[in-house]
Each structure stands twice: as structure tokens, then as C-alpha cells.
C-alpha positions in Angstrom: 127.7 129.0 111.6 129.1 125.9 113.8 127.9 125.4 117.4 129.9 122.7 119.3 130.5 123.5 122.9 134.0 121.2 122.0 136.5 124.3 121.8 138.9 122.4 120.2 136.5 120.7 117.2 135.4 124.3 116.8 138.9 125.7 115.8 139.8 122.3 113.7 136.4 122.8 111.7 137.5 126.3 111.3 140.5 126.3 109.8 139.2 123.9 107.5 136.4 125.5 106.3 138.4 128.9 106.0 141.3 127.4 104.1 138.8 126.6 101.6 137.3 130.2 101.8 134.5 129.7 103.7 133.8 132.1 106.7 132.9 130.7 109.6 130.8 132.1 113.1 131.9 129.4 115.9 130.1 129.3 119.2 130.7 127.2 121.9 127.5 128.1 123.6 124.4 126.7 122.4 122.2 128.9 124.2 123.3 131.8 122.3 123.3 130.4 119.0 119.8 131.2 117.7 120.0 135.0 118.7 123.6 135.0 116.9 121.8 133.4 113.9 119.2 135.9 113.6 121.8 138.4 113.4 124.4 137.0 111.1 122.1 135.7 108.9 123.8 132.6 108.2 122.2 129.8 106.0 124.1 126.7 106.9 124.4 125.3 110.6 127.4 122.7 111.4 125.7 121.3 114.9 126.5 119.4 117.6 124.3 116.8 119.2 125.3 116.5 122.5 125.8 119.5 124.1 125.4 121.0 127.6 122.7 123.7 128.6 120.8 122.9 124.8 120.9 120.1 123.3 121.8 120.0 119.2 118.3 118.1 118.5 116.4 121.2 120.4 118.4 123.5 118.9 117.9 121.9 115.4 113.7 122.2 116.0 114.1 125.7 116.9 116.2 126.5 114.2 114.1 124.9 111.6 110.5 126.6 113.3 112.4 129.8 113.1 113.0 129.7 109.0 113.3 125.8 107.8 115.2 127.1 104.5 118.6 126.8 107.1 120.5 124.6 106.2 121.6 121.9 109.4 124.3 119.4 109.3 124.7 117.7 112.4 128.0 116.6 113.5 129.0 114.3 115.7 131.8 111.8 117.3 128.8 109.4 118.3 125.7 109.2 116.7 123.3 106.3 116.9 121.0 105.5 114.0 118.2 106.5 116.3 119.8 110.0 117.2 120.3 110.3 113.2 116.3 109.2 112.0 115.3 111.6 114.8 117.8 115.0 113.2 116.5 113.6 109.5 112.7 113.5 110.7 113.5 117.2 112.5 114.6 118.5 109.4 118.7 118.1 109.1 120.1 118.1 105.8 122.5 115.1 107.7 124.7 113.9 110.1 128.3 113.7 109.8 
């Protein structure tokens, strides 16, 4: 799964990912992700920081509360180190 509310990183990060075989669920809304994740099942999360409506470090707590086996790589275009100790301490696998 990959939730950016970016429409355009979401397709670039999908072609990518399926050219190498890997399918990918893209949302753009944050608020829906964790429902969608309970259905699909996935087991890796590509995740955005900053987001509108949820942010990418909420979502990342709920996700990891919910089963903390996912998998969560947070991506973003600007991270600080501060925004990266506080995804690490929450449970992210990393930030990219």
C-alpha cells in the first residue's frame, strides 16, 4: 500500500514498483487508508509525512497499534532529523 495525498508521486511510485512486479494499492486519502488496509491485507506501507486531513506520523501510530508486524516506510520530499527519530521511535522500518 502507498498513501501520499501527492497524485502525481503516487502514480511515479507505481509504475515503479509494478515494473518490478510488485502490486501496488495507492490512496491519496489518508483518512481511508487504515479501513483499506484492514481489507487488503497489505504488509508493507510507503507513507507520507505531511499530509492533509491525517497526518503520516498519526497514521503510522495507528497503523502500528492496529498489528506492528506492518511494515512502514515513510517517504518524504522533506524530512527533518527530528520528523525521522520521531517515525523510528513510532515504529517505521525508515524514511526515504
Amino acid at each position: 500500500m502507498h498513501v501520499d495525498d501527492d497524485e502525481t508521486i503516487l502514480r511515479l511510485v507505481s509504475r515503479k514498483l509494478e515494473k518490478h512486479g510488485i502490486q501496488t494499492l495507492s490512496l491519496n486519502d489518508p483518512t481511508r487508508a487504515l479501513a483499506r488496509l484492514f481489507e487488503c491485507g497489505s504488509r508493507v506501507v510507503l507513507l507520507d509525512i505531511d499530509m492533509p486531513m491525517k497526518d503520516g506520523l498519526t497514521l503510522l501510530r495507528e497503523i502500528k497499534q492496529h498489528d506492528a508486524g506492518i511494515q512502514v516506510i515513510m517517504v518524504t520530499g522533506m524530512a527533518s532529523i527530528g520528523t525521522v527519530l520521531k517515525a523510528t521511535s513510532l515504529g517505521a522500518e525508515g524514511c526515504i
